[in-house]
N, C-alpha and C positions, 0 to 999 in steps of 0.2 A: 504494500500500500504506500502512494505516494501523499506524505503530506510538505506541505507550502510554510515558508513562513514569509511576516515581513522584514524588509532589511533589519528594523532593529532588534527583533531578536534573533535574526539568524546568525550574527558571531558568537550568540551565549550557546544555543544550540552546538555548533562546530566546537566549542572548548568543553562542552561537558557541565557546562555550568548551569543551562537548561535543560532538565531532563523530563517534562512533562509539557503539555499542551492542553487548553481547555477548547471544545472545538463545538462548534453548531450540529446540529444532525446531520449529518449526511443527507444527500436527496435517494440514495441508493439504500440508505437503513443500515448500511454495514458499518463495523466495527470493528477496530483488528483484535485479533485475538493473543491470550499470551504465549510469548515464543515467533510471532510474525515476526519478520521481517520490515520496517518501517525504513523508507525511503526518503530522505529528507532533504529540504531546496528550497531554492527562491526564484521566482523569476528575476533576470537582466535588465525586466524593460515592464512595460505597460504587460496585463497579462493577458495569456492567451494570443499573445502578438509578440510575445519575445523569449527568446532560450529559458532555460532552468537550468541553473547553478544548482550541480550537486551538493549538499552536503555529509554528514556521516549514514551510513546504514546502522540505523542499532535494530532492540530484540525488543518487541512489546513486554512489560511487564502486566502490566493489565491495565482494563477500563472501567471505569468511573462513571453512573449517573451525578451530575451537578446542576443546582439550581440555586441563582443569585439571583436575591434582592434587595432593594434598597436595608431592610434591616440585618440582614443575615444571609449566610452561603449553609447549605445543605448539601453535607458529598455523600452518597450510595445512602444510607437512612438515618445520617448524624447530623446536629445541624453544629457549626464548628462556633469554638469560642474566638473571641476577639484576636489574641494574639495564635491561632491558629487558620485563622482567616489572612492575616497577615504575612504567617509563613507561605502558604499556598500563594499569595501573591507574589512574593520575591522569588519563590521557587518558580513564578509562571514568568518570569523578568521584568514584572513591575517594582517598583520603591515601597509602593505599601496600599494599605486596603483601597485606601477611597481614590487611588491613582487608576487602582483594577476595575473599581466597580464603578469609577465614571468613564472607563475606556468603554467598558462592557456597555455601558449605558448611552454613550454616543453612538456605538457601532452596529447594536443590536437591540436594546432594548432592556428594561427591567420591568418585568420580572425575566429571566432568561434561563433557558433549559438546555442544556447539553450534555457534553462527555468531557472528562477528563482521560486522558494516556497520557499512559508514565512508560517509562524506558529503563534499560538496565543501561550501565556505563559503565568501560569502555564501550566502544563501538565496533561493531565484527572487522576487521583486517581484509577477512577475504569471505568471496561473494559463491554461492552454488554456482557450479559452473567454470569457475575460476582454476587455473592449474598451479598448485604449489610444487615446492621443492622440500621432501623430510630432510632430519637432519644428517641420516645417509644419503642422499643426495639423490633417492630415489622419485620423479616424475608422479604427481599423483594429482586427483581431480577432487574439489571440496564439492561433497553430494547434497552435506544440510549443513546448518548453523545452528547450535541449539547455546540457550543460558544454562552455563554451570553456578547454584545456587552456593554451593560446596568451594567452588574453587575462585569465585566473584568473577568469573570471565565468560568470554565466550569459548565453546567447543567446539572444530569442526569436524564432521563425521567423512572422511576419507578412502578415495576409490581408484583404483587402478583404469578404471574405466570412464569415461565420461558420459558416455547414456545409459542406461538398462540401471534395474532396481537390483540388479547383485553385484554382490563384490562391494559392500562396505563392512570394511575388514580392521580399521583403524580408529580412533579419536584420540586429537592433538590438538593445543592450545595455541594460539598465535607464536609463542617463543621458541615453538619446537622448527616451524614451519617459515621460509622464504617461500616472495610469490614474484611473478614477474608483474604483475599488478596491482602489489599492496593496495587497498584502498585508500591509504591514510592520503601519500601523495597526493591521491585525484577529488580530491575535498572540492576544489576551485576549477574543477573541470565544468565546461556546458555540455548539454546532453547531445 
């Protein structure tokens, strides 16, 4: 799933420093689920009329019903205290509550209903699809990309093969693994 930011918060996004997004419904209803894949970028220019700037791929941690209004924010069935509404705000790259809930309020509306996603961090290295190098120097093809809870990273599940569902016979951590297309470099690439 591809999502958008705007310019200003798409450098916190790339450093890690934004790791959630509050988002309107979807017109599709869809939701990414946890362990997707999320796709992250900006447009260049006017949208829909101009490139997208890659940003990092991370791993959905999961999703969130929210709904702000003028007195109060409600995530999934809790309605949050002051300075918990506050965090949620700097962790979304606002300064503080009432910076969020009058951006909210200009752009959308209050009362306002949507979804929070949250992300795990770091960001995957390399992509399904992608051919690495193990630390024997053996030629191999990343099949999946899953969050290790246990080891705070991500894992990629590793195949000799590049199509077909057999032959994943490995899982190795960014550190074990060279790629010829790291991800990190192509942060600032257009599509």
């Amino acid at each position: 799933m591809m999502i958008l930011f705007q310019d200003r918060f798409f450098p916190l996004v790339c450093a890690g420093g934004k790791r959630q997004t509050i988002r309107a419904p979807r017109k599709d209803g869809k939701l990414p689920k946890p362990g997707e894949l999320l796709h992250t970028g900006r447009w260049t220019g006017k949208p829909y009329r101009s490139k997208v700037e890659r940003g990092p791929v991370v791993i959905c941690k999961g999703t969130e019903p929210l709904l702000m209004e003028k007195l109060g924010v409600r995530k999934g069935i809790h309605w949050l205290s002051g300075p918990q509404i506050g965090g949620l705000a700097r962790a979304d790259g606002f300064e503080d509550a009432e910076k969020m809930l009058a951006w909210f309020e200009g752009t959308h509306g209050l009362p306002f209903e949507g979804w929070l996603y949250e992300w795990h961090w770091p960001a995957a290295r390399f992509l399904p699809g992608q051919q690495v190098r193990a630390g024997d120097g053996a030629r191999l093809w990343v099949r999946e990309v899953h969050w290790s809870e246990e080891r705070g990273e991500p894992v990629y599940f590793l195949s000799e093969r590049r199509t077909g569902k057999h032959g994943i016979f490995e899982a190795a951590t960014a550190g074990a693994l060279e790629g010829a297309e790291d991800q990190a470099p192509r942060v600032a690439a257009a599509l």
